[in-house]
C-alpha positions in Angstrom: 7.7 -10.5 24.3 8.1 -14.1 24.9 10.6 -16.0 22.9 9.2 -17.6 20.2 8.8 -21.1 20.0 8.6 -21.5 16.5 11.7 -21.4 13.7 11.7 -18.2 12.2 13.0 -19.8 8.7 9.9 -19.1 6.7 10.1 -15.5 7.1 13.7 -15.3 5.8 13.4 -17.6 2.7 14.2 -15.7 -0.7 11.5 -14.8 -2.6 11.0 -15.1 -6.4 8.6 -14.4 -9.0 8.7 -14.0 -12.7 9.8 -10.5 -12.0 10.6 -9.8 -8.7 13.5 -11.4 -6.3 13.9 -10.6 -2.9 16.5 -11.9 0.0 13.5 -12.4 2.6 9.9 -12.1 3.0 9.8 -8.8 5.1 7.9 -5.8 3.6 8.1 -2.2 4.6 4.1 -1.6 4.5 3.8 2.0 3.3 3.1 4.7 5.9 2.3 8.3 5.5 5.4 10.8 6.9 4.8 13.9 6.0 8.3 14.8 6.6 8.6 16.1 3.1 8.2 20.3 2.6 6.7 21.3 -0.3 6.1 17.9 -1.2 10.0 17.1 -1.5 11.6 14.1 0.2 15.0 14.9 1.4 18.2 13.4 3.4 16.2 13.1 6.3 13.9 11.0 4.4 16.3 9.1 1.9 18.0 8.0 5.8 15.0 6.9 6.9 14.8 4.8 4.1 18.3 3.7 4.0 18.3 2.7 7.8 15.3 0.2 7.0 17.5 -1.5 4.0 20.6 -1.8 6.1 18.8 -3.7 8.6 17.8 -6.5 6.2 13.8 -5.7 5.0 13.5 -7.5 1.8 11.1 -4.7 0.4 10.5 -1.0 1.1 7.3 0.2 0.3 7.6 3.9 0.6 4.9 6.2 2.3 2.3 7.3 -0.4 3.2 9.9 -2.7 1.0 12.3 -4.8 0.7 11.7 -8.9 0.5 14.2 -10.8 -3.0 15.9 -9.7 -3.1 19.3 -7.7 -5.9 17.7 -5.3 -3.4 14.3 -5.3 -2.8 14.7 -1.2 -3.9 16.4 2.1 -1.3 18.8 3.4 1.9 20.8 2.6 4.6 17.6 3.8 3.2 14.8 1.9 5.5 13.9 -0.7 4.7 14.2 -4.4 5.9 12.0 -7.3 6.0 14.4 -9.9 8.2 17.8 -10.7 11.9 17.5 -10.6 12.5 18.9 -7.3 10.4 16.1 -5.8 11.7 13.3 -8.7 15.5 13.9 -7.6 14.6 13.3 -3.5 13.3 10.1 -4.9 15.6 9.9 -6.9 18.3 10.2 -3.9 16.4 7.5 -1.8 16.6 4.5 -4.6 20.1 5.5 -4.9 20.7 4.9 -0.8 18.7 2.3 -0.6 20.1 0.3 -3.5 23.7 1.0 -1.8 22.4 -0.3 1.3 21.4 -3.7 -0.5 17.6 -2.9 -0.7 14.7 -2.9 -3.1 11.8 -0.5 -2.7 8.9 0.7 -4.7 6.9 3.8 -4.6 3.4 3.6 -3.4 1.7 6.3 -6.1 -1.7 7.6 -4.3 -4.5 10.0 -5.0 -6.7 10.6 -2.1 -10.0 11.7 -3.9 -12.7 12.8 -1.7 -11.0 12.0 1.4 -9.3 15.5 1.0 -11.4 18.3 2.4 -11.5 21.7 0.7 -8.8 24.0 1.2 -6.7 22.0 1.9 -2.9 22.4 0.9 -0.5 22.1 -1.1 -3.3 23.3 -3.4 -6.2 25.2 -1.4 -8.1 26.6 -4.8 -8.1 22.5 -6.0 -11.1 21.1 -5.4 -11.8 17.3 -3.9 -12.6 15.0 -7.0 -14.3 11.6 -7.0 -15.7 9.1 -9.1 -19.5 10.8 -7.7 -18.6 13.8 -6.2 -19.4 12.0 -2.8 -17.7 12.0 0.5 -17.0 8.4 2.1 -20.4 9.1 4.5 -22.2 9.7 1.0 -22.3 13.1 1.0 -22.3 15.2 -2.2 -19.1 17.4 -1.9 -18.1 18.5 -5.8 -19.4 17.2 -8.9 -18.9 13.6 -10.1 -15.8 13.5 -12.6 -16.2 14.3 -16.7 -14.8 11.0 -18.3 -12.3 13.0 -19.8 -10.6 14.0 -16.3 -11.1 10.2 -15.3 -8.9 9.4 -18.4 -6.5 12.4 -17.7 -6.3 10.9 -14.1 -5.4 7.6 -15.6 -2.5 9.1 -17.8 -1.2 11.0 -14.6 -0.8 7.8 -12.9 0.8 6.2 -15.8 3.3 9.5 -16.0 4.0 8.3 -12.4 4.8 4.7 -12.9 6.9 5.9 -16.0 8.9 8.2 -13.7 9.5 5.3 -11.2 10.7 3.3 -13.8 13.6 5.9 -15.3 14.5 6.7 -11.4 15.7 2.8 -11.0 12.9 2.0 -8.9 12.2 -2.0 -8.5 8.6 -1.7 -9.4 5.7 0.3 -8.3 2.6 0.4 -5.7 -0.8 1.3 -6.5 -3.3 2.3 -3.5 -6.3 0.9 -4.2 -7.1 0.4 -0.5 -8.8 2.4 2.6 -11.4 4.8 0.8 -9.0 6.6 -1.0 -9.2 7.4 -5.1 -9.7 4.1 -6.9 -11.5 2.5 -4.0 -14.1 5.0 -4.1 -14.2 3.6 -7.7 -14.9 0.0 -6.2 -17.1 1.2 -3.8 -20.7 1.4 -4.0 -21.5 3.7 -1.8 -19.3 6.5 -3.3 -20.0 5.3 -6.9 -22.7 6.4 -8.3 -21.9 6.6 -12.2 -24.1 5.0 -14.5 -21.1 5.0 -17.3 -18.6 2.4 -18.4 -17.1 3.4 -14.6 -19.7 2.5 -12.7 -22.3 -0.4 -12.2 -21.6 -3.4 -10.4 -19.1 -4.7 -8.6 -17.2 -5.9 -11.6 -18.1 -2.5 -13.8 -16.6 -0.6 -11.2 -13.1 -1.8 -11.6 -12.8 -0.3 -14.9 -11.0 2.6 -13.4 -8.3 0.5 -11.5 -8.3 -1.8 -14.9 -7.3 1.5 -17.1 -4.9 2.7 -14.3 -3.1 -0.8 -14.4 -2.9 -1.2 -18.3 -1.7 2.6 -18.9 1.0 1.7 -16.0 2.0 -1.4 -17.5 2.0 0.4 -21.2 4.7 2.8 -19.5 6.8 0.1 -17.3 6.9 -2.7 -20.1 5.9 -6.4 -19.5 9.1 -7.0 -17.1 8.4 -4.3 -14.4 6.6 -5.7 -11.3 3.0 -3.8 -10.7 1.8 -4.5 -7.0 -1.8 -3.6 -6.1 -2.6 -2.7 -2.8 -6.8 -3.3 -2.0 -9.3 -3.8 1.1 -12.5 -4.2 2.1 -12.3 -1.8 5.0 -12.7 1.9 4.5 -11.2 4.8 7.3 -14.3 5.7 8.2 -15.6 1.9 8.0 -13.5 -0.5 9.5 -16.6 -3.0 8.6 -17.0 -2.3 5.2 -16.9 -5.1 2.4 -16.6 -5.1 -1.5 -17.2 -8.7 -1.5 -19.6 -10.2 1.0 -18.4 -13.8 -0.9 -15.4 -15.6 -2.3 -17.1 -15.5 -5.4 -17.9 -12.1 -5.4 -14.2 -11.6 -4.4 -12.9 -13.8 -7.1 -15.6 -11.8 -9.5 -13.8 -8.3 -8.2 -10.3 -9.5 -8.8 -10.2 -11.3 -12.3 -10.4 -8.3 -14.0 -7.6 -6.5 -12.2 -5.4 -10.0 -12.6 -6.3 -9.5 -16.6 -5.1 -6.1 -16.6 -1.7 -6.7 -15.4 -0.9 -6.5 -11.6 1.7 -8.8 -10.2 1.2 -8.6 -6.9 -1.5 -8.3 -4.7 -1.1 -6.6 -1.4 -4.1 -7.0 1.1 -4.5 -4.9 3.7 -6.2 -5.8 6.8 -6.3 -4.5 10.5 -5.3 -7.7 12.0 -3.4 -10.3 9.5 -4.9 -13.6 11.6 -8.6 -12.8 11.2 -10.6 -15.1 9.2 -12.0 -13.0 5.9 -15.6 -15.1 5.4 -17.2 -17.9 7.3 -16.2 -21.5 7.3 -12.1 -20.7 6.4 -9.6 -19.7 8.5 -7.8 -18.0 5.3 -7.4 -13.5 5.8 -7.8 -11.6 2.8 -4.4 -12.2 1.5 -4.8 -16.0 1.7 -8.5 -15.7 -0.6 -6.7 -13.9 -2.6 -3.8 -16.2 -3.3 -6.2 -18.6 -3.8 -8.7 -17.3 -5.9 -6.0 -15.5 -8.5 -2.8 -17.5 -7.8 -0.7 -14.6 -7.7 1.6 -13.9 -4.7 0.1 -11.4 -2.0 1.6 -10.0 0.7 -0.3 -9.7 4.0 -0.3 -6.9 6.7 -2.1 -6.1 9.9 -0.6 -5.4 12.8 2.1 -7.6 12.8 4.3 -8.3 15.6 2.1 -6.0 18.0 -1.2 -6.5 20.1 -2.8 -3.4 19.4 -4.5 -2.8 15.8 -2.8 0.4 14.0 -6.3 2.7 13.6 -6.0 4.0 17.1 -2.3 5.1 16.8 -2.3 4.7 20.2 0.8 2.1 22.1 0.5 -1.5 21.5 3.2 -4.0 23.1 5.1 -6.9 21.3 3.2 -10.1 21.0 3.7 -13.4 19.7 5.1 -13.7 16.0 4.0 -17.8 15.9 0.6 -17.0 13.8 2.6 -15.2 11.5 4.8 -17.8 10.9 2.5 -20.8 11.1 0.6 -19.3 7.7 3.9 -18.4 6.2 4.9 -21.7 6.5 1.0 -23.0 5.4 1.7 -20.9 2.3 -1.5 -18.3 2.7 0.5 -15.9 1.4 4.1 -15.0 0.4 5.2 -11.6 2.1 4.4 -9.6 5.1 4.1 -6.3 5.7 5.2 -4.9 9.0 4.1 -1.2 9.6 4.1 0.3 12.8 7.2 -2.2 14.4 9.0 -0.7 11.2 8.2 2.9 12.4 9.6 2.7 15.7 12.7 0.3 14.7 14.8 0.3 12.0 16.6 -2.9 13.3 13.3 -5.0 13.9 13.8 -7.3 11.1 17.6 -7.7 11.9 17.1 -8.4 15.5 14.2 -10.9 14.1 16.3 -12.9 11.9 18.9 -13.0 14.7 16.6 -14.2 17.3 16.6 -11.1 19.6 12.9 -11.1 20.1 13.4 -9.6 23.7 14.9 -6.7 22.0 11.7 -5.9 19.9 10.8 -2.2 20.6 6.8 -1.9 21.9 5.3 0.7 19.9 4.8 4.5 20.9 2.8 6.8 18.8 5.3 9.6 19.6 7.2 7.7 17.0 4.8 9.6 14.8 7.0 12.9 15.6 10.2 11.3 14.5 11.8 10.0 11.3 13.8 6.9 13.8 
């Protein structure tokens, strides 16, 4: 990678909001493992964690982890936030991580329909959804009773609860990439005709419940961040809002239901979200709620993260020009984080030409 020719400074300015202070602007973006068994997170994992802290990121965002739902996740390894087993391995990793000087939250997931039947830890549990639908449209189960939509609300409210009592600095919700309460948001998987569904602003009402039962748990003082996209895994084109307004329209009611923080996930941080303004998700965002967002998208690499494939380092002047521009107040580096626990030391020491390129056989390896 070239050296830079921009100062790096934005990037490692502390960070404050009413509720959260960090020592730089670094964010570990959340990435699945599945190096837990049984769904519990041990030393191998708490290291993995630790190693990041060490090296300076300002916040971990752990890999998701299952609430409280048997069809929560897809496979045996992913970890679970719920039972005690699982609790005290996450338990163990705040610990290491606080020791190392770092702050992390848990990102608390349900997959819905994504997950395929028969799938582990819990083959007999079926897939469920807001419609029953899978994210082509395809009928899969049967749409969800309200009363196991509010049960799933109070399971991620048990979650954020637990986070709290385990010391963590605040909590994640994935509301992103097709998964749970983005099939919620998204038409083509919501089909419901009850206070869940409707438009684009009747189907937040899920997200909105899950937020306020959180923030009944957590208290008024514990940060809520809420991860969302437009983009869907099997639709990298798809869009809740077509519009800043209709994006504005989407996230007032999330804003009035408590998040803190909103963390917009893209596949490439410097492409322009609508027509006529340079700004990415993350900077509308800002703008249209002024909250603090973090932005992500292949950060520090030429080579978007859906293929998984090998990307090389590349240029981190974008980056820097719309952290100093103000578009948005964190970034999320993913895949750079994956492959090298020192990346955002070696960053704020200037040792660009030390950056590691990225190689999906880092996939294979807790580094």
């Amino acid at each position: 990678m070239s050296q830079t020719n921009k100062s790096l400074e934005a990037l490692f300015k502390p960070f404050k909001s009413e509720k959260l202070t960090l020592a730089n602007r670094t964010v570990m973006a959340p990435m699945t493992r599945g190096f837990s068994p049984e769904g519990i997170p041990g030393e191998d994992v708490a290291d993995y964690y630790r190693r990041r802290a060490e090296n300076g990121v300002g916040l971990i965002v752990t890999e998701g982890t299952g609430i409280n739902h048997p069809a929560s996740v897809s496979g045996a390894r992913i970890p679970l936030f719920h039972g005690d087993a699982s609790l005290d391995g996450w338990k163990q990793v705040v610990k290491d991580v606080h020791q190392a000087g770092g702050k992390i939250v848990p990102q608390l997931w349900h997959v819905g329909m994504t997950r395929k039947k028969g799938e582990l830890p819990n083959a007999d549990a079926l897939p469920v959804g807001p419609s029953g639908l899978s994210l082509s449209g395809e009928k899969v189960t049967e749409p969800m009773t309200e009363s196991e939509v509010m049960a799933m609300v109070e399971a991620y409210a048990q979650a954020a609860a637990d986070a709290k009592r385990l010391g963590f600095d605040g909590i994640e919700l994935h509301g992103a990439h097709g998964y749970l309460i983005d099939q919620f948001f998204w038409g083509n998987t919501n089909k419901r005709t009850d206070r869940y569904g409707g438009d684009l602003v009747g189907r937040t009402q899920f997200a909105v419940e899950v937020i306020e039962a959180c923030r009944r748990e957590v208290g008024p003082d514990f940060p809520i961040i809420f991860r969302f996209s437009q983009w869907k895994m099997n639709d990298f084109k798809a869009k809740l809002a077509e519009t800043p307004d209709e994006l504005h329209r989407f996230l007032q009611p999330i804003v009035e239901a408590g998040v803190d923080i909103f963390h917009c996930s893209t596949r490439r941080f410097w492409e322009a979200e609508f027509e006529g303004s340079d700004l990415n998700l993350a900077g509308w965002t800002k703008k249209l709620t002024g909250k603090p967002v973090i932005s992500v998208g292949s950060v520090g690499l030429d080579g978007e993260f859906t293929s998984f494939e090998g990307a090389n380092t590349a240029s981190l002047d974008g980056l820097i020009e719309k952290l100093e521009n103000e578009e948005f107040d964190m970034v999320a580096i993913g895949r750079s984080l994956l492959m090298d626990p020192e990346w955002v030391r070696k960053v704020r020491e200037g040792r660009l030409n030390d950056l590691l390129p990225f190689n999906k056989e880092a996939l294979q390896k807790l580094y």
